[in-house]
N, CA, C and O atoms as CSV, one atom per row, in Angstrom:
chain,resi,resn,atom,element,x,y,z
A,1,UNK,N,N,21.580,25.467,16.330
A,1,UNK,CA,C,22.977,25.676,16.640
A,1,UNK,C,C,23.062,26.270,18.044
A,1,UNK,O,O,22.374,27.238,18.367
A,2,UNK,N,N,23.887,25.693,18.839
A,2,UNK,CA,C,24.382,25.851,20.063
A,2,UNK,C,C,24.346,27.598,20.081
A,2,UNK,O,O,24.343,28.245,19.034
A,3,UNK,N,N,24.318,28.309,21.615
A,3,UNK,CA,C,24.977,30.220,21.483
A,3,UNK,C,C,26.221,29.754,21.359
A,3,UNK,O,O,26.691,30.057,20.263
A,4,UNK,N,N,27.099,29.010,22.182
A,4,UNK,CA,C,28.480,28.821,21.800
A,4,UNK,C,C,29.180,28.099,20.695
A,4,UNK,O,O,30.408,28.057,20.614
A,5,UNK,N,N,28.395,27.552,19.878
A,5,UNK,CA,C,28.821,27.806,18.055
A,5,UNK,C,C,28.376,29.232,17.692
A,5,UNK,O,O,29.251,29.988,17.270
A,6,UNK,N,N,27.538,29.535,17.769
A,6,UNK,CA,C,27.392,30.733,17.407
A,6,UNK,C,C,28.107,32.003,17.528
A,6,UNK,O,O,28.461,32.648,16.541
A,7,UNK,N,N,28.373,32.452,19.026
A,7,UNK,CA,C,29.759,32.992,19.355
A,7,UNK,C,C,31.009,32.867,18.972
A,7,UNK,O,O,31.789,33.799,18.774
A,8,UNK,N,N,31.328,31.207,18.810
A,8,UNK,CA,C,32.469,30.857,18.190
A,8,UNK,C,C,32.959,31.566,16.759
A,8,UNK,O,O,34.092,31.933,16.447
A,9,UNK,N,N,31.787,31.630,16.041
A,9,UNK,CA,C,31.684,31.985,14.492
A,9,UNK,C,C,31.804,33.329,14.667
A,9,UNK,O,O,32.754,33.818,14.055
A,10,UNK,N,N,31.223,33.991,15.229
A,10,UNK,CA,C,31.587,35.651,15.289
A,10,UNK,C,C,32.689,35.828,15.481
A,10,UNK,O,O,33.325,36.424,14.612
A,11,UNK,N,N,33.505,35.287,16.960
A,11,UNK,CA,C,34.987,35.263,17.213
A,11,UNK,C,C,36.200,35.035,15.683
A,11,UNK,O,O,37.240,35.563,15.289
A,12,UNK,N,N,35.348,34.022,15.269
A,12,UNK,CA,C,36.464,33.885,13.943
A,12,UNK,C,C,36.175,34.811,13.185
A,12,UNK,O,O,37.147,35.374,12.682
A,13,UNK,N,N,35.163,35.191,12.906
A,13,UNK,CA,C,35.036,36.149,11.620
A,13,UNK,C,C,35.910,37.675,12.153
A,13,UNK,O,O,36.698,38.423,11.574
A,14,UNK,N,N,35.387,37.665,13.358
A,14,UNK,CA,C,36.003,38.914,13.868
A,14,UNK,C,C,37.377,39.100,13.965
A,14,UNK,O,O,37.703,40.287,13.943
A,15,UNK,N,N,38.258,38.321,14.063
A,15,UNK,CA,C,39.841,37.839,14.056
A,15,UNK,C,C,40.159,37.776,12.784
A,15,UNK,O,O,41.293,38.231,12.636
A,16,UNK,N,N,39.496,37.280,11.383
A,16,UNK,CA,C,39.769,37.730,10.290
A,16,UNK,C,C,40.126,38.935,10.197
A,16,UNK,O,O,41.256,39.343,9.928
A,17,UNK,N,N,38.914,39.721,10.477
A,17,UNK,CA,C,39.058,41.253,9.851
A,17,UNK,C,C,40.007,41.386,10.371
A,17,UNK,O,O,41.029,41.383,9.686
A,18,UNK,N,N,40.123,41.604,12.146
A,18,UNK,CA,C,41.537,42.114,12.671
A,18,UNK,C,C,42.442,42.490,11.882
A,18,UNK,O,O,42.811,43.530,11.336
A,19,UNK,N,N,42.837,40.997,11.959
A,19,UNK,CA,C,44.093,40.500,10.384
A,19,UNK,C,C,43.667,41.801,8.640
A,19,UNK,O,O,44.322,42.429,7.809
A,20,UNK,N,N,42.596,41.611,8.879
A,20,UNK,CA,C,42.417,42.484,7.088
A,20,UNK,C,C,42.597,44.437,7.539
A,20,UNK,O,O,43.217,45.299,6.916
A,21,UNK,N,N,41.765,44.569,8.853
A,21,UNK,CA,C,42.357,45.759,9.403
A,21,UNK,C,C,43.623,46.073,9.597
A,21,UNK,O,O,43.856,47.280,9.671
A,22,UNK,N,N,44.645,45.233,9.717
A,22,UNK,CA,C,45.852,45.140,10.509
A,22,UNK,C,C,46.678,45.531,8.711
A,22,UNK,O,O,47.376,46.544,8.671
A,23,UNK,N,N,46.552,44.854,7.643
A,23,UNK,CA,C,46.819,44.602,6.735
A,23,UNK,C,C,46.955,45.877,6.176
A,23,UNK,O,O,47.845,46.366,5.480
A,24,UNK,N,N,45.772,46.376,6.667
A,24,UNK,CA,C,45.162,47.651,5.892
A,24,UNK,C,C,45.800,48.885,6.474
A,24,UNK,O,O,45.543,49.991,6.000
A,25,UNK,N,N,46.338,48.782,7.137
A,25,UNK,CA,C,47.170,50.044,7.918
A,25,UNK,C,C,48.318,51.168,7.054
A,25,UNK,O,O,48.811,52.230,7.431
A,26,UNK,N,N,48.478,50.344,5.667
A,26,UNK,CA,C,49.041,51.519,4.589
A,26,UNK,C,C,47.950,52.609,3.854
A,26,UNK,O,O,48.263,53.569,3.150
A,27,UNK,N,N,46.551,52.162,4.239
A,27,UNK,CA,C,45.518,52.731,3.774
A,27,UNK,C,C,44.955,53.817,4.776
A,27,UNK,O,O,44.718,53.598,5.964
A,28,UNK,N,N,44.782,54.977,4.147
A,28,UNK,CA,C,44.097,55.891,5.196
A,28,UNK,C,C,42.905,55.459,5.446
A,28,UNK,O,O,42.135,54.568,5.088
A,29,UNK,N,N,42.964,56.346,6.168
A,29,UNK,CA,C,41.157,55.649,7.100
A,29,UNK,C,C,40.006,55.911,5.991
A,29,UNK,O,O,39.061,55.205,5.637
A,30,UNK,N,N,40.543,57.487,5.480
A,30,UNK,CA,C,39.340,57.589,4.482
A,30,UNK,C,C,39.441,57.402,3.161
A,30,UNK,O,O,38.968,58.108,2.270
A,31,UNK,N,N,40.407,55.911,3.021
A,31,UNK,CA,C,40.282,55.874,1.382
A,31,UNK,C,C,38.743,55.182,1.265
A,31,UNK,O,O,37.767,55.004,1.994
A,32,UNK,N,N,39.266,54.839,-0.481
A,32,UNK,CA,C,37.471,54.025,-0.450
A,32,UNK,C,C,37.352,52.627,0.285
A,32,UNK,O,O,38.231,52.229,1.048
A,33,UNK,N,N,36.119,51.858,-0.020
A,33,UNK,CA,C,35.806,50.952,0.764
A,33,UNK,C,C,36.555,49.588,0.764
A,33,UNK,O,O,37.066,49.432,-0.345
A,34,UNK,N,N,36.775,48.689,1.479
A,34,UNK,CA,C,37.645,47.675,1.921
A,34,UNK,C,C,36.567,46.764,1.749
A,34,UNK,O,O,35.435,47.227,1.612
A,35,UNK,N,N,36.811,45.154,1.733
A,35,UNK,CA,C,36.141,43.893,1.882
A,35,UNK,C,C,36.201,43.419,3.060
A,35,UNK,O,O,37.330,42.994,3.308
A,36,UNK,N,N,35.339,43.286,4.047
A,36,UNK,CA,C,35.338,42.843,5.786
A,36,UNK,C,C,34.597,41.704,5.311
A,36,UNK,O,O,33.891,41.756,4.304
A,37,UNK,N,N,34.792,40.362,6.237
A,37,UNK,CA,C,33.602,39.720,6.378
A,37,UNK,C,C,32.708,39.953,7.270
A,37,UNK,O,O,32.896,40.656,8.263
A,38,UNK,N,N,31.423,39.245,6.915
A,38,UNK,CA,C,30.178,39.997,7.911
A,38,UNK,C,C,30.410,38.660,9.198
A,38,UNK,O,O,30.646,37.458,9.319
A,39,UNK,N,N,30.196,39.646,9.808
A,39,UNK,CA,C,30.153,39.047,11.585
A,39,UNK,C,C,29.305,38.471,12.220
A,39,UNK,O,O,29.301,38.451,13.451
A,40,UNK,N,N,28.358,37.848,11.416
A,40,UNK,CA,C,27.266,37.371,11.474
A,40,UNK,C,C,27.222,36.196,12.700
A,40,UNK,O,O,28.341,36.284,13.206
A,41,UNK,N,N,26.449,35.109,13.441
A,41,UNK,CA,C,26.739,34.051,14.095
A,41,UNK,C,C,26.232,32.745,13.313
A,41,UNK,O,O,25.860,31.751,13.937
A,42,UNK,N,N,26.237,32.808,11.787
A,42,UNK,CA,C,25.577,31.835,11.148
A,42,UNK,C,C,26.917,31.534,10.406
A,42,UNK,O,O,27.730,32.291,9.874
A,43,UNK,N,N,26.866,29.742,10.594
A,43,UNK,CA,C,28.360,29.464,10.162
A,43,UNK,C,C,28.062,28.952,8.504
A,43,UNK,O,O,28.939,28.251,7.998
A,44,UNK,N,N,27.273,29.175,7.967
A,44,UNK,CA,C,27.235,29.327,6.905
A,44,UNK,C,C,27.349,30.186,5.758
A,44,UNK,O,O,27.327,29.972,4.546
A,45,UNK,N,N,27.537,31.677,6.787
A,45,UNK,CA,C,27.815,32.469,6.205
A,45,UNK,C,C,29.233,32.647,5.582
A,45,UNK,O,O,30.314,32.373,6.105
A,46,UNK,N,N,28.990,33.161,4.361
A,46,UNK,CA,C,30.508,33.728,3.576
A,46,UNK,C,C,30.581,34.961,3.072
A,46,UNK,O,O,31.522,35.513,2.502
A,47,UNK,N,N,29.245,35.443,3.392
A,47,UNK,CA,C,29.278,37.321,3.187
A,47,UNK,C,C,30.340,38.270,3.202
A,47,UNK,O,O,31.125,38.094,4.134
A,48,UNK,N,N,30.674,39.519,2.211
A,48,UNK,CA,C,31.494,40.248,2.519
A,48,UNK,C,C,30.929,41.667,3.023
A,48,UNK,O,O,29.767,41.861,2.665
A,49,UNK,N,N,31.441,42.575,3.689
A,49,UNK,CA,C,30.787,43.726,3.717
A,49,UNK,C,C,31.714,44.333,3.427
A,49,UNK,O,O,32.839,43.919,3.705
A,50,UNK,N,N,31.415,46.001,2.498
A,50,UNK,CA,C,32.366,46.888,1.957
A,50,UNK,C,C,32.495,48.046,3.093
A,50,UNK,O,O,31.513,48.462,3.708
A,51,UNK,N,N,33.358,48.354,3.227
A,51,UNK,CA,C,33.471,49.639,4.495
A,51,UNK,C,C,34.882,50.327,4.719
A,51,UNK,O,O,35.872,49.633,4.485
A,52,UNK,N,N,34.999,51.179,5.002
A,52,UNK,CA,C,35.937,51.898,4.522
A,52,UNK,C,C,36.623,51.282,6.172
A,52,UNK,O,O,36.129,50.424,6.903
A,53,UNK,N,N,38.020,52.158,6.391
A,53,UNK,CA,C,38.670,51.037,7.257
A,53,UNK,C,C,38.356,52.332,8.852
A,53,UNK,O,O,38.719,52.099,10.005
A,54,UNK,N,N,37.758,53.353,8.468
A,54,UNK,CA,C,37.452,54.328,9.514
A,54,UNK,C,C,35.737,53.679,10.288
A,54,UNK,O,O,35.356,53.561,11.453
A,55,UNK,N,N,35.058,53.377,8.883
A,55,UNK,CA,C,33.838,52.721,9.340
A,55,UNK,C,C,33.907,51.415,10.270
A,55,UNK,O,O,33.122,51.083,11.158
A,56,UNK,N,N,34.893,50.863,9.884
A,56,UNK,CA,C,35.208,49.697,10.811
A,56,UNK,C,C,35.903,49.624,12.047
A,56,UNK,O,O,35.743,48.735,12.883
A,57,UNK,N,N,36.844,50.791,12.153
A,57,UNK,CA,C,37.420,51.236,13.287
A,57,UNK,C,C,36.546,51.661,14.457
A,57,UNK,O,O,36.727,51.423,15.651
A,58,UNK,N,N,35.120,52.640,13.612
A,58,UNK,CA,C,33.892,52.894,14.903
A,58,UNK,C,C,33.295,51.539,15.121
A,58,UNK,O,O,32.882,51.296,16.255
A,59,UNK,N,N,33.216,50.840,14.414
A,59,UNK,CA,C,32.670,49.371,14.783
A,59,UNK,C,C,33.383,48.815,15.926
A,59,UNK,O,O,32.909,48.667,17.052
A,60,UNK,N,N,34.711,48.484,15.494
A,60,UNK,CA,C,35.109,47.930,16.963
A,60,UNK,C,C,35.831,48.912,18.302
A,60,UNK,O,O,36.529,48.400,19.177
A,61,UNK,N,N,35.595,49.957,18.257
A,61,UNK,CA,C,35.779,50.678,19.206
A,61,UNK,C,C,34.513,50.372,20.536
A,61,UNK,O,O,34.502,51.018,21.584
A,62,UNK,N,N,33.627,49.391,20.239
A,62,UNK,CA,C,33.188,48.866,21.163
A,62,UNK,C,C,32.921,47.119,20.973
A,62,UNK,O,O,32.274,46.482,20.142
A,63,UNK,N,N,33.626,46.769,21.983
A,63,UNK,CA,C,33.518,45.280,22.080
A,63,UNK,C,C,32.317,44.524,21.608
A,63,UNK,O,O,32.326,43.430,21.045
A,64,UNK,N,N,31.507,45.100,21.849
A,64,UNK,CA,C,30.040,44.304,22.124
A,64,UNK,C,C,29.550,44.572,20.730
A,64,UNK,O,O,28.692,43.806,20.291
A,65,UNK,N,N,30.157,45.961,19.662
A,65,UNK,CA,C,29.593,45.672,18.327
A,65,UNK,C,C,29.859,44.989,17.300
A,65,UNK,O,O,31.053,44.689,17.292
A,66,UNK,N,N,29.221,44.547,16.303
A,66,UNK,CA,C,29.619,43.710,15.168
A,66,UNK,C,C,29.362,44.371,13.820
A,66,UNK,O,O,28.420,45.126,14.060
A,67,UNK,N,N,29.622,44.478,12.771
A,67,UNK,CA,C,29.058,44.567,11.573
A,67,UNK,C,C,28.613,43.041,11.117
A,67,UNK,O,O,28.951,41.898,11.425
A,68,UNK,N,N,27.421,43.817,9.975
A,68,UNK,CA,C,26.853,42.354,9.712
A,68,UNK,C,C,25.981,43.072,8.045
A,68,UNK,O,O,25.705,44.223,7.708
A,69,UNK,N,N,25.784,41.687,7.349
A,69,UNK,CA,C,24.936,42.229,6.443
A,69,UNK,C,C,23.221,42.600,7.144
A,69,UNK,O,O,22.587,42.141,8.094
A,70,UNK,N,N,22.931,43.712,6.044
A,70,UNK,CA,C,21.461,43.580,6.788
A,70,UNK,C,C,20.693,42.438,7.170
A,70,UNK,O,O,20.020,42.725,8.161
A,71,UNK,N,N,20.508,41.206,6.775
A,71,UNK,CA,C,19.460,40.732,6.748
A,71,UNK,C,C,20.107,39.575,7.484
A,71,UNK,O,O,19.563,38.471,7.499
A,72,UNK,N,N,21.468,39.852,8.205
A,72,UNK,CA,C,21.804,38.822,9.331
A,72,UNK,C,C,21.776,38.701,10.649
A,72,UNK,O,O,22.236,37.910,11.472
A,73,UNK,N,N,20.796,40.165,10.674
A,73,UNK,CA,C,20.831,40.425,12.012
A,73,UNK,C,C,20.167,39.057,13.434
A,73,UNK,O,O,19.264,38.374,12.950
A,74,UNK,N,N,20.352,38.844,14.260
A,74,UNK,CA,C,19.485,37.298,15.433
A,74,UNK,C,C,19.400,38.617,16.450
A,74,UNK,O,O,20.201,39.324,17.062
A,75,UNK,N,N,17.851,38.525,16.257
A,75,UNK,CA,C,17.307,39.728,17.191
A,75,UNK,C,C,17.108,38.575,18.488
A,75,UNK,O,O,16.119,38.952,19.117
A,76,UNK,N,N,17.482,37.749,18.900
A,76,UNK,CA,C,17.653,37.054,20.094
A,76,UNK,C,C,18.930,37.077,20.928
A,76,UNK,O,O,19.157,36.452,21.964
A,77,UNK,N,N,19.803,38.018,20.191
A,77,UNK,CA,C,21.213,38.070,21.072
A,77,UNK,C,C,21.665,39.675,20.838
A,77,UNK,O,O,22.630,40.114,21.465
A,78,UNK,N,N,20.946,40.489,19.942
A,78,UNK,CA,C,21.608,41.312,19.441
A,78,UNK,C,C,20.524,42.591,18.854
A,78,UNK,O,O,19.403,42.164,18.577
A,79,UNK,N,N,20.683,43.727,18.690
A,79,UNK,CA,C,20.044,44.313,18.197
A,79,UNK,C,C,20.663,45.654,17.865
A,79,UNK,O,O,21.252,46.391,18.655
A,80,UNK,N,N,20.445,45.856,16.597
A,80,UNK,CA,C,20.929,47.402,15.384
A,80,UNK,C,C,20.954,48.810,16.299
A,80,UNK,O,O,20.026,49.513,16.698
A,81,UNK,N,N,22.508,48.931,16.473
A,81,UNK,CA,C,23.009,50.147,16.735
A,81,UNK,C,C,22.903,51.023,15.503
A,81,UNK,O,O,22.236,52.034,15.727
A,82,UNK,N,N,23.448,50.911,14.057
A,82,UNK,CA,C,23.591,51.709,13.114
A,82,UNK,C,C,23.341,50.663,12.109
A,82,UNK,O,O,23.684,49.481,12.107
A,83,UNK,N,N,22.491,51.533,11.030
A,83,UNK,CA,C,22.105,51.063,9.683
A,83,UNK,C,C,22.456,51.769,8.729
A,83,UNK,O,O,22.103,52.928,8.947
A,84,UNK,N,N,23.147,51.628,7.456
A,84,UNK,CA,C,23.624,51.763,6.565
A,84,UNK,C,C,23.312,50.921,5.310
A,84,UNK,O,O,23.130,49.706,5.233
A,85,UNK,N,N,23.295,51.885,4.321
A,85,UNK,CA,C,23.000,51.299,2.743
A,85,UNK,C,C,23.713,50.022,2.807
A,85,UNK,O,O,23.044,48.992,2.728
A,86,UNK,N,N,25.158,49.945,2.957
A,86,UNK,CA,C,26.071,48.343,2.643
A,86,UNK,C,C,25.761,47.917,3.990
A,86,UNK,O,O,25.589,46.700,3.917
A,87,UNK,N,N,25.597,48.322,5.235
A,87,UNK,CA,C,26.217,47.043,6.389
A,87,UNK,C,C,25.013,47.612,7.548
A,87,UNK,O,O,24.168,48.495,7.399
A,88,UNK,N,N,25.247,46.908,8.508
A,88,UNK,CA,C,24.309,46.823,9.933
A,88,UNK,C,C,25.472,46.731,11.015
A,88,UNK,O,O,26.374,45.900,10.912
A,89,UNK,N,N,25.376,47.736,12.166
A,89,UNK,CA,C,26.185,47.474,13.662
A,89,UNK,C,C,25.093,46.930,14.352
A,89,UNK,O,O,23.952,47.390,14.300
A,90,UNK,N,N,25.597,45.516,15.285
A,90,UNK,CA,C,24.534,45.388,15.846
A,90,UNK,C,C,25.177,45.233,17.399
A,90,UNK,O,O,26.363,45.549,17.494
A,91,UNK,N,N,24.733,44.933,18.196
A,91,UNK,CA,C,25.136,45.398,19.742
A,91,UNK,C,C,24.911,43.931,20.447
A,91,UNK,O,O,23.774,43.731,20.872
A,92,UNK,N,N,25.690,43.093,20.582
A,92,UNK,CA,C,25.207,42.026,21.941
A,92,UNK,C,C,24.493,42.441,23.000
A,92,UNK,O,O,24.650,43.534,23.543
A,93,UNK,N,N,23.650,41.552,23.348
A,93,UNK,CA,C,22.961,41.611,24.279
A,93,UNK,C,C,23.563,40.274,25.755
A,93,UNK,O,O,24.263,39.264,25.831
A,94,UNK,N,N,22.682,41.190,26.710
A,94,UNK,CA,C,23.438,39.523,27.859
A,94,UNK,C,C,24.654,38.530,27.558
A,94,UNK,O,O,25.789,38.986,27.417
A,95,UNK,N,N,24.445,37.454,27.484
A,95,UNK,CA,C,25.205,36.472,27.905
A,95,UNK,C,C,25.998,36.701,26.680
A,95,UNK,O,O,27.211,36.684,26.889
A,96,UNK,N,N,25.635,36.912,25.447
A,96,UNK,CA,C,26.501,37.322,24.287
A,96,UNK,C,C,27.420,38.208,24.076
A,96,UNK,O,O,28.462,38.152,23.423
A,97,UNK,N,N,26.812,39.258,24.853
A,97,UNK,CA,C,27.433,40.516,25.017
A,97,UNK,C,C,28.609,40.685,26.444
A,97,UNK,O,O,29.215,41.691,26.813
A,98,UNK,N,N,28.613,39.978,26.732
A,98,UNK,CA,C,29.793,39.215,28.289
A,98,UNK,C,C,30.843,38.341,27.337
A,98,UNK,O,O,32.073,38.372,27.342
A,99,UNK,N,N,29.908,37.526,26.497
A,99,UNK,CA,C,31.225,36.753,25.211
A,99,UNK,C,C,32.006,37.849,24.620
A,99,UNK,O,O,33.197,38.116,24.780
A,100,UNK,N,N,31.300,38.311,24.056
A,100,UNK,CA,C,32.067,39.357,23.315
A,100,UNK,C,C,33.300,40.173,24.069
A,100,UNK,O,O,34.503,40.212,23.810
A,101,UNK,N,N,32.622,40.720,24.962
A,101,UNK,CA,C,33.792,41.744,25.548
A,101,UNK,C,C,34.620,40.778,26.046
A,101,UNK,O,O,35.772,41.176,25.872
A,102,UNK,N,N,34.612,39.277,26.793
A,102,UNK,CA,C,35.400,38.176,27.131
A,102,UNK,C,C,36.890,37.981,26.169
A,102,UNK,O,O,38.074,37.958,26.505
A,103,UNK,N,N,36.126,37.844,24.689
A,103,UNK,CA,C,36.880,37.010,23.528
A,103,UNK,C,C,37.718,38.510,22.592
A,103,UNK,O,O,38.414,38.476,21.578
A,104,UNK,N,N,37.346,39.534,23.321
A,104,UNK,CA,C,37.672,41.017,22.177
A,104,UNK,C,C,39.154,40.668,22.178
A,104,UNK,O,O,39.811,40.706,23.218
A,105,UNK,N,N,39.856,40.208,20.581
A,105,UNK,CA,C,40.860,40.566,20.447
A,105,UNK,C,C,41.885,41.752,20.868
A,105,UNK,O,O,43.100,41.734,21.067
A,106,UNK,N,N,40.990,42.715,20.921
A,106,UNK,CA,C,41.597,44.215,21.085
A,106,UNK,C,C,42.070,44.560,22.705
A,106,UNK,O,O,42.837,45.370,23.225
A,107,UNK,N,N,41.324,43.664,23.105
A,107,UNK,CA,C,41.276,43.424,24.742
A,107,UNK,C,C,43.254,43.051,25.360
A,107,UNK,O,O,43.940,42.137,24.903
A,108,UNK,N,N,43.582,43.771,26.131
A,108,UNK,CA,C,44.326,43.357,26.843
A,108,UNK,C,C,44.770,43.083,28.242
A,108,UNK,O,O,44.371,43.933,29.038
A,109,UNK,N,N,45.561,42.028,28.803
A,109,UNK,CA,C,45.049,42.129,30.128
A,109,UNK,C,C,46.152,42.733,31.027
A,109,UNK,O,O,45.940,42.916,32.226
């Protein structure tokens, strides 16, 4: 698979949550855990990850991170900021990590 299918697939997954974060805004930060999808770049994925909506808020407080299940990590674009029992942050690297901050929903110009 192409990096730009691959990117592509993160972009969508990541615009989901948005939407499930956005949703979630009657919920305090520290209720219990929420259903995210994992941010993985494998478009076969349909993973969910559980995380409360504060855990996900430190997630995207930087562009370049993702949540992901553990065992989705592509140590060729990316590599584990934070590990956790349910989920993995992982960090773009290079040309991925220029996508990312490029495509950040959160981004305005």
């Amino acid at each position: 698979m192409s990096t730009d299918a691959k990117a592509r697939n993160e972009e969508i997954f990541r615009h989901v949550n948005e939407q499930i974060e956005a949703i979630s805004q009657s919920i305090t930060a520290t209720d219990p855990t929420m259903e995210f999808l994992c941010e993985c770049d494998n478009t076969a994925c349909h993973g969910t990850i559980r995380a409360t909506r504060a855990e996900y808020e430190l997630v995207r407080a930087e562009p370049t991170h993702f949540i992901v299940l553990p065992e989705h990590v592509d140590p060729q674009i990316e590599h584990v900021v934070v590990s956790d029992e349910r989920f993995l942050v992982v960090e773009k690297e290079g040309e991925a990590a220029s996508d990312a901050e490029e495509h950040d929903p959160r981004e305005t110009d």
